[in-house]
C-alpha positions in Angstrom: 14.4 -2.9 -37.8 14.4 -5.9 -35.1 11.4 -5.6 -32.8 13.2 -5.0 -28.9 10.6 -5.9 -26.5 13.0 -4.2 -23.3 13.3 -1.1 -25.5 9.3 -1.2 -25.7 8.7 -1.8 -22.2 10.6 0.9 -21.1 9.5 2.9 -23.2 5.9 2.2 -21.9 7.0 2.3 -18.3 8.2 6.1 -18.8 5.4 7.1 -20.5 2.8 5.8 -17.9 5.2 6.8 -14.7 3.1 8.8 -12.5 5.1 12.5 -12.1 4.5 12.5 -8.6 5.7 16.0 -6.9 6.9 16.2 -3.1 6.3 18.5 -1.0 10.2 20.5 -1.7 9.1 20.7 -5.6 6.4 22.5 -5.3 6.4 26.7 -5.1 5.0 27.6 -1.4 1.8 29.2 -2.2 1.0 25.8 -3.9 3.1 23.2 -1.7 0.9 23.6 1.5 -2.6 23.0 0.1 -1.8 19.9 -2.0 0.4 18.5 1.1 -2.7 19.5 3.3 -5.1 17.9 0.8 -2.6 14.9 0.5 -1.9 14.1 4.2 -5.6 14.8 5.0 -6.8 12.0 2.6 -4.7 9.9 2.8 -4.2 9.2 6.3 -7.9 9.7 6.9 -7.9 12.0 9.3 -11.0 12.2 11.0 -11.0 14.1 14.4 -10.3 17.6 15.0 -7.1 16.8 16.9 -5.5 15.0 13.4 -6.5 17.5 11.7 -5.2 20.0 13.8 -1.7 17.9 13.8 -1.7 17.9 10.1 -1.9 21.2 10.1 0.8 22.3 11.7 3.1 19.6 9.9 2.0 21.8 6.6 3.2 24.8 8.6 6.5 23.8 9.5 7.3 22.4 6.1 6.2 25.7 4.6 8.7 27.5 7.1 11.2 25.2 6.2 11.9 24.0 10.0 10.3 20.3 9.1 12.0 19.0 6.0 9.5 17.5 3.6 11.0 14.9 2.3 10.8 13.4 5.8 7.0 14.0 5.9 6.7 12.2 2.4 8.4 9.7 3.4 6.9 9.1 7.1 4.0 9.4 5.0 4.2 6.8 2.8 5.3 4.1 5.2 2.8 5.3 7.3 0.3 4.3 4.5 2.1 1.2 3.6 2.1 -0.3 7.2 -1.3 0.6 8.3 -3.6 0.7 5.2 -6.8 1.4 6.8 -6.3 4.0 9.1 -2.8 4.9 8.8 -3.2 8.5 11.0 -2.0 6.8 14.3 1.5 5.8 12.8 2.2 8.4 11.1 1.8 10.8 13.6 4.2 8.5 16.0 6.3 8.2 13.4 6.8 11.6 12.3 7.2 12.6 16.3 10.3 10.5 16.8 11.7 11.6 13.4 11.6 15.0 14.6 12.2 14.9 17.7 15.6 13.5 16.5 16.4 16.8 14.1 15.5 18.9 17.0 11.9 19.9 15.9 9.0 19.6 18.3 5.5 18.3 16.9 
């Protein structure tokens, strides 16, 4: 049998893929801590107030009035644009985004 490196690779790049899960695939008992934990570390929250913030993003994805694929993905370019303290933009961010499906933050 001929040796297919692409075959290989891909093979490889499956197997190492990071299963990742949002926010939606998660049941709700579990989906709010882990997005808590995950939006709490990761933006570094630090002061009350961000904490208070990321909070109450959890709830409303939880009730289902704040989608979470749009706090995933707020999230991530939040992360991506400001790596050090990426809070500040992501809160902005995730404001206007709202405020454009009709959901006050």
């Amino acid at each position: 049998m001929p040796f297919r490196p692409a075959l290989l690779c891909l093979f490889f790049a499956l197997a190492a893929a990071p299963l990742a899960a949002r926010a939606d695939d998660l049941p709700p008992a579990g989906r709010t801590a882990g997005l808590e934990d995950r939006l709490k570390a990761g933006l570094r929250a630090q002061l009350p107030a961000e904490e208070d913030f990321i909070e109450k993003v959890v709830m409303l994805v939880r009730t289902g009035k704040l989608p979470g694929k749009l706090v995933d993905s707020t999230y991530i370019w939040a992360i991506e644009r400001r790596k050090e303290y990426p809070f500040p933009a992501f809160e902005k961010a995730l404001r206007l985004q709202a405020q454009k499906i009709g959901v006050r933050l």
